[in-house]
One Martini backbone bead per residue (centre of mass of N, CA, C, O) as a GRO file, in nm:
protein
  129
    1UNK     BB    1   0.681   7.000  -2.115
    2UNK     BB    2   0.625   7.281  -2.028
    3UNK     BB    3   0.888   7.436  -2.216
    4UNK     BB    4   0.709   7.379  -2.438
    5UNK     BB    5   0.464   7.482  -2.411
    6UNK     BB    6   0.579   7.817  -2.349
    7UNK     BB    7   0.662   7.803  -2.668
    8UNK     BB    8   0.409   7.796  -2.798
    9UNK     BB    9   0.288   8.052  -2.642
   10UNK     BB   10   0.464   8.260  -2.724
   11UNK     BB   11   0.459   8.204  -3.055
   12UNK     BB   12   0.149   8.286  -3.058
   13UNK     BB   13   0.161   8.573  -2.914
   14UNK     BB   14   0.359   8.685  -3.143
   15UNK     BB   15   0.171   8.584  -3.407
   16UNK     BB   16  -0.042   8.769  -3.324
   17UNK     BB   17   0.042   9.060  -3.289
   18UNK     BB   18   0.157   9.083  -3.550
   19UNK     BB   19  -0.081   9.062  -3.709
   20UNK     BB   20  -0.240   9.342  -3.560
   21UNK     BB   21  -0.014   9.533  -3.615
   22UNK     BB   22  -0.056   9.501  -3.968
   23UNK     BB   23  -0.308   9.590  -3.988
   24UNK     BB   24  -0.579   9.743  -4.142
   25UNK     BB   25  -0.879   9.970  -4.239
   26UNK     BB   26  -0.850  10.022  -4.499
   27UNK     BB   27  -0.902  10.033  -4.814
   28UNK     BB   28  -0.897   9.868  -5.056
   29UNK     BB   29  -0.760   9.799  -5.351
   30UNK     BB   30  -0.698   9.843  -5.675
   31UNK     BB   31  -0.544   9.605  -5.807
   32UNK     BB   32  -0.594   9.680  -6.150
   33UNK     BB   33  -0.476   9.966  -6.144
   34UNK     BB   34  -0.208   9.824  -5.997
   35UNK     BB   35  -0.098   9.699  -6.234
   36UNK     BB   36   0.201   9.576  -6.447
   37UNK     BB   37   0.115   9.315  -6.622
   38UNK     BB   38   0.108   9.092  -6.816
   39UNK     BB   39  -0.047   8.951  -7.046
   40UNK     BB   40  -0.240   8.695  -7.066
   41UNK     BB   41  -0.285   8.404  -7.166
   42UNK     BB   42  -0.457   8.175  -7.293
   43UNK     BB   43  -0.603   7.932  -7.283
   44UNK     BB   44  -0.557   7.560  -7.344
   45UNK     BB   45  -0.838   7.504  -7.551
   46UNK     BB   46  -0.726   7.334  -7.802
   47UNK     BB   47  -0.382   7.348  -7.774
   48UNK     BB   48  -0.405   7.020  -7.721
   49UNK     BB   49  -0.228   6.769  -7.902
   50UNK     BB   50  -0.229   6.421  -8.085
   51UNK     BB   51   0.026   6.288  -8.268
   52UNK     BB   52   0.107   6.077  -8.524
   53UNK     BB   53   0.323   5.766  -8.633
   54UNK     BB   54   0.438   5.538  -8.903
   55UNK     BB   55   0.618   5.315  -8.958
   56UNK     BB   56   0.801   5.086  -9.176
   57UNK     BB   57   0.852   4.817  -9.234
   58UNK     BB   58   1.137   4.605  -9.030
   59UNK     BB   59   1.438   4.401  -8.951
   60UNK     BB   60   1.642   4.572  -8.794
   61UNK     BB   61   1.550   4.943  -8.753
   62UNK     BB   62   1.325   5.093  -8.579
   63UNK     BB   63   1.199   5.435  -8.677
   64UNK     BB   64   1.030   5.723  -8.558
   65UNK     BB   65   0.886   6.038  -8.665
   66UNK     BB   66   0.674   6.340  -8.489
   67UNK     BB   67   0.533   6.633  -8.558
   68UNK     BB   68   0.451   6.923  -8.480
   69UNK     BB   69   0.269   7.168  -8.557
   70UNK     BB   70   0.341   7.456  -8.623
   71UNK     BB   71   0.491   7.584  -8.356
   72UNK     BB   72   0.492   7.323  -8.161
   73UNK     BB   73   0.515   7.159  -7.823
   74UNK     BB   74   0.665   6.895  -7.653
   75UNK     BB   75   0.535   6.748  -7.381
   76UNK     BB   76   0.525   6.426  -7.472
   77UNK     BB   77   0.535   6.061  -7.528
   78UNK     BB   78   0.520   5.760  -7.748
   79UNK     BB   79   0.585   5.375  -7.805
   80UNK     BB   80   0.492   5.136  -8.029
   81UNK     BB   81   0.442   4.778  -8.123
   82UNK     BB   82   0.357   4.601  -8.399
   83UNK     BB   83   0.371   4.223  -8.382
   84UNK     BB   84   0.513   3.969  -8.319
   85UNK     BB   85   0.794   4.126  -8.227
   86UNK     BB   86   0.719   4.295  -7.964
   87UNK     BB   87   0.871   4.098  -7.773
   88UNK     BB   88   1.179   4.146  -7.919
   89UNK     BB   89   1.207   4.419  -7.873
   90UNK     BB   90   1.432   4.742  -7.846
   91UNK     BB   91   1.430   5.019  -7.660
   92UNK     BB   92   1.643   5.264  -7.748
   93UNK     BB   93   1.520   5.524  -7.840
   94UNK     BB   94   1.348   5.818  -7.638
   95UNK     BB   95   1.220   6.168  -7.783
   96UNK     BB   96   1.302   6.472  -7.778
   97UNK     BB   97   1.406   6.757  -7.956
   98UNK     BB   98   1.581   7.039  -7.918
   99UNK     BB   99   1.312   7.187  -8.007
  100UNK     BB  100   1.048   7.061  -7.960
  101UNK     BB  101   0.861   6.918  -8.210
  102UNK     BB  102   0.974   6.631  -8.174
  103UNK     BB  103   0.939   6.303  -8.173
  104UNK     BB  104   1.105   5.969  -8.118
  105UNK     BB  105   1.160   5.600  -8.207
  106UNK     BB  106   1.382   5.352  -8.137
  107UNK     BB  107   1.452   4.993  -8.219
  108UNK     BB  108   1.601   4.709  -8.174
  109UNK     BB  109   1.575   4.372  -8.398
  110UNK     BB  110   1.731   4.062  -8.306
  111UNK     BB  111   1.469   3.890  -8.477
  112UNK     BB  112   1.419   3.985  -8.803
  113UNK     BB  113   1.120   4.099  -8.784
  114UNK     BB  114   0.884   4.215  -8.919
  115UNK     BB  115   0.780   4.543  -8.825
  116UNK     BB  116   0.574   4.823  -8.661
  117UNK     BB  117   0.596   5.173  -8.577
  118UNK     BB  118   0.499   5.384  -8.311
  119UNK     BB  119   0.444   5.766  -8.298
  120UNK     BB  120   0.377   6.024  -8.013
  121UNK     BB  121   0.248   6.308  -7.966
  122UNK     BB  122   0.201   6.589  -7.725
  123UNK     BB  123   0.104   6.920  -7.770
  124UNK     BB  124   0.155   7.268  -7.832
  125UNK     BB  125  -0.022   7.568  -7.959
  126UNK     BB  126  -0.030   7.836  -8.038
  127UNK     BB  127  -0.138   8.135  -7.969
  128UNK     BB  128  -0.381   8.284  -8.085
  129UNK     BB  129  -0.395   8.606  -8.278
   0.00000   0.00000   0.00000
C-alpha cells in the first residue's frame, strides 16, 4: 500500500514540475493572425430537412424511393408501411443508395393484401453559395 501511495507522490510531483517547467510567461500570440486554416462551413441552420414518398399501392412487392433536393445528401432515413397488412409484410431492404442522394424501402408482402408503403430520408443540402 505504503509503494503504491509513493509512486503515486511521485507521479504528482513529476506532472507538477512538468507544467512549471513548459509554462512561459510571454504575452499570448494572436490565434487569428498565424493560423491558416481553411475557411469554415457556414452553420448547419436550415441545411437539414425532411422528405419523403409514397409508393403505389401494391399486393406483391412494395418498394419505394426517395431523393434528397438536388445536391443533399442523405443522413438517415426510414420506412412505414400503411393498411391492414401492415403486420404481415417484410421489410426486405432499406437504406441509402451509394451516392448518397436517395434512401429506398422494399417490402415482401407474403399476405397479397394490397397496402401502401411510405419512405423518408433526413437530408443535409448543400451550403448557400
Amino acid at each position: 500500500m505504503i509503494e503504491k501511495l509513493a509512486i503515486l507522490l511521485a507521479g504528482l510531483a513529476g506532472g507538477i514540475t512538468i507544467v512549471v517547467a513548459c509554462g512561459d510567461d510571454t504575452e499570448p500570440a494572436d490565434a487569428a493572425a498565424g493560423c491558416d486554416c481553411p475557411e469554415a462551413e457556414p452553420p448547419l441552420t436550415g441545411r437539414v430537412v425532411m422528405v419523403d414518398a409514397e409508393g403505389p399501392p401494391d399486393s406483391d412487392a412494395i418498394i419505394v424511393s426517395v431523393n434528397c433536393p438536388e445536391g443533399g445528401l442523405v443522413l438517415g432515413g426510414g420506412c412505414e408501411i400503411t393498411g391492414d397488412a401492415a403486420n404481415s409484410l417484410v421489410l426486405f431492404e432499406a437504406g441509402g443508395n451509394d451516392g448518397g442522394e436517395a434512401y429506398a424501402c422494399k417490402w415482401e408482402n407474403p399476405a397479397s393484401v394490397e397496402t401502401t408503403g411510405r419512405a423518408w430520408a433526413r437530408c443535409l443540402l448543400p451550403p448557400p453559395e
